[in-house]
N, C-alpha and C positions, 0 to 999 in steps of 0.2 A: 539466594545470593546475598551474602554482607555488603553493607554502606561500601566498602573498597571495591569489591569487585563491582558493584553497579556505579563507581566514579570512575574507575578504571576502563569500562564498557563505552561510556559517556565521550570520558577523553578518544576514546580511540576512533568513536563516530565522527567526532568534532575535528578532527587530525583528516578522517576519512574523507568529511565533506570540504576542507577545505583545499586536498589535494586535487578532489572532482572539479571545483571551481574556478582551478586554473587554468582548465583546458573546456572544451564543449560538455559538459555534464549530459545533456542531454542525446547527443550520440554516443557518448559511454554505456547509454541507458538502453540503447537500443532506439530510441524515439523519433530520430530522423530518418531514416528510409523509408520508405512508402510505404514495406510490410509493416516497419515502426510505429506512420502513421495512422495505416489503420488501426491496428492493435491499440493503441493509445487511445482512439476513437472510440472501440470497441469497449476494452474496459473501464474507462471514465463515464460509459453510457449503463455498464453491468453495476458499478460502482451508485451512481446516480439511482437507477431504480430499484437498490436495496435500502437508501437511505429516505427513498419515499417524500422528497425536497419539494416545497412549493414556495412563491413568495414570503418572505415577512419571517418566515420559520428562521432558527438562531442554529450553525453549525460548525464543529471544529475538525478542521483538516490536521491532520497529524503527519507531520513528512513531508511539509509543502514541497524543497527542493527549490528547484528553479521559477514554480509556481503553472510549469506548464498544465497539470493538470485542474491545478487553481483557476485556471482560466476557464478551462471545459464544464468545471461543477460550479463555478458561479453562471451559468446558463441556467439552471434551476428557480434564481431570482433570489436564494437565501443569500442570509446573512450572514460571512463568515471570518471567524478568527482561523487564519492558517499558521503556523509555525515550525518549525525545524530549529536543532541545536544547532548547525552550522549558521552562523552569521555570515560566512560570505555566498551560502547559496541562498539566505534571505533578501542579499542585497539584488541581487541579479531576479528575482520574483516582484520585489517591489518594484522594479521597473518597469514593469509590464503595466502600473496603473490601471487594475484591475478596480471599480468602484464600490464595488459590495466585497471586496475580500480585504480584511485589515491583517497585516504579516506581522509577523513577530518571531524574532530568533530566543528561544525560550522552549526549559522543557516542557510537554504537555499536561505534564502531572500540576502546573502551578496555574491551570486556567479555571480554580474555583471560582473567582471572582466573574469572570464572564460568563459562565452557566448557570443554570445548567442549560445544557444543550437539547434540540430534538435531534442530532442526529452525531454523531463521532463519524468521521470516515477517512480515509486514505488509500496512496496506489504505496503498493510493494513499501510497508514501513514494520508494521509487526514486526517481521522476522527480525528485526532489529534491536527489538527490545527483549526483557526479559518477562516473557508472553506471561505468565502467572497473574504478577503485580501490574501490569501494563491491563488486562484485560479488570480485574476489578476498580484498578484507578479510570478505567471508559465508563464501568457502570456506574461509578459515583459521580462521573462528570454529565450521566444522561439523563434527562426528565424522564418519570416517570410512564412509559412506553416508547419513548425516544429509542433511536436505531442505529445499529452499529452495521457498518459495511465496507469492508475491505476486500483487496486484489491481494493474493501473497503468491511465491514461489512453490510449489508442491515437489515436496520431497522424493516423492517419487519419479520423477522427470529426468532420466539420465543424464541431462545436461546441469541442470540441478543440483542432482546428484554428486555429479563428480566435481560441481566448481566449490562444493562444500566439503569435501574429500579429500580434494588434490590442493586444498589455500594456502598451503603452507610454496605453490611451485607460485612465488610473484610474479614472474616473466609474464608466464602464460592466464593467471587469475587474480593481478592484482586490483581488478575493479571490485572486489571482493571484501569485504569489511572482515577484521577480525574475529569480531563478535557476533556478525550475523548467521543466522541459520536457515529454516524452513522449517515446512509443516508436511506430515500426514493428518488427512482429513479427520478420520476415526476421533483420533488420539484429542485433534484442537475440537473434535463436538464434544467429546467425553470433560474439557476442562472447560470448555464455553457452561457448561450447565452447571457444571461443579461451584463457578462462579456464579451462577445466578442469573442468566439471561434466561430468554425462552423464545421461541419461533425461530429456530436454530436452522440453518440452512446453508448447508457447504458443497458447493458446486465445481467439481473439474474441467476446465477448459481452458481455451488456446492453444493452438496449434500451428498458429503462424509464423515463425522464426523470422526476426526482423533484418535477417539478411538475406531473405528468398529475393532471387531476381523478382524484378517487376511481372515481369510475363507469365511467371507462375506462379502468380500475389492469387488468380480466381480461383486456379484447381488445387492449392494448395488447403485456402479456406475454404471450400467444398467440400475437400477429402477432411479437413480439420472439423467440419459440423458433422458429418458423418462419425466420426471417431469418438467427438464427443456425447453420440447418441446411442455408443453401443458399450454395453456392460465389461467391466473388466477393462480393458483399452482406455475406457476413459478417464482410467484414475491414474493414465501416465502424463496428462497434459499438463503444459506448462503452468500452468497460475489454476491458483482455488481461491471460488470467488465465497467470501464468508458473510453471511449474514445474519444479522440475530435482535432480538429486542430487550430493555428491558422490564420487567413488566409490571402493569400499568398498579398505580398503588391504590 
């Protein structure tokens, strides 16, 4: 991708987050209904124990958003720079006066000065970026065995699927970024190592669609840990939880 297409990509995030801002962002996302809530729950806690977070440790959230998830991963006690290009979902984050999380609307690639980090992490932002450049700019921004752990959309997930398919119908997909995508698993381990991490580790799961009535919020996640415990089936589920390190020098 040329300087143009990744300004081009940039603008069209920054246009994307700020259309998200003027309405609930957060139930656009899914994140307000109670299957919402759990899931949020769930993978802020999937997200948390790949980053391996204890007090005092230094770490950058990539996609802060509204900062909801900012909230959950400063429970760890680390220290965090979060940031996102959209400035008016930065502003609606720093209101939440979170005390160990410092925000900043800025891209990720310009936090040399605050690293290096022991850990990189985010909920659903990769697919965002242009995943090549985006993953060795994480490795240059990690300390030496420092850990990269994200939540993304899995390519294979019919719903997924088809909202990256069909983006051109707005009515029906316009929470949908231009330039965003997804992953198969295979494909992002084969260029996680190409880059240079190691303890590579990409995991399929979620099953909970955050519009299930409440009432079927237990058997749904039942049926959901199940699914994601049986071969083949599992590689249909909503989100791939990615983990990897870089390593130690």
């Amino acid at each position: 991708m040329n300087d143009r297409m990744a300004t081009d990509r940039a603008r069209g995030e920054i246009a994307h987050g700020r259309r998200l801002s003027l309405g609930d962002a957060e139930a656009t996302w899914g994140w307000g209904t109670p299957a919402g809530r759990l899931r949020a729950r769930r993978r802020a806690d999937f997200i948390l124990e790949g980053a391996a977070l204890v007090p005092g440790m230094s770490a950058l959230e990539i996609g802060c958003g509204t900062g909801m998830f900012s909230e959950m991963f400063a429970e760890s006690g680390a220290v965090f720079l979060a940031v996102d290009i959209a400035e008016e979902l930065v502003a609606q984050a720093r209101r939440r006066g979170i005390p160990n999380v410092r925000f900043a609307a800025r891209p990720f690639e310009t936090c040399d000065a605050e690293g290096p980090f022991d850990a990189v992490l985010g909920s659903s932002v990769l697919h965002h970026l242009e995943i090549g450049p985006a993953l060795t700019r994480i490795l240059g921004l990690l300390k030496p065995g420092g850990r990269l752990s994200f939540a993304e959309p899995n390519y294979l997930n019919p719903q997924v699927f088809l909202e990256r398919k069909l983006r051109f119908y707005q009515p029906l997909f316009w929470y949908v970024s231009p330039g965003e995508t997804a992953f198969v698993r295979w494909s992002l381990e084969h260029l996680l190592e190409r880059t240079g991490f190691c303890d590579i580790s990409i995991t399929p799961f979620d099953w909970l669609h955050p519009s299930t009535p409440e009432r079927f919020v237990g058997p749904v996640r039942r049926i959901g840990r199940a699914l994601e415990a049986t071969p083949l089936l599992r590689e249909f589920a909503g989100s791939l939880g990615i983990r990897a390190r870089r390593p130690p020098s």
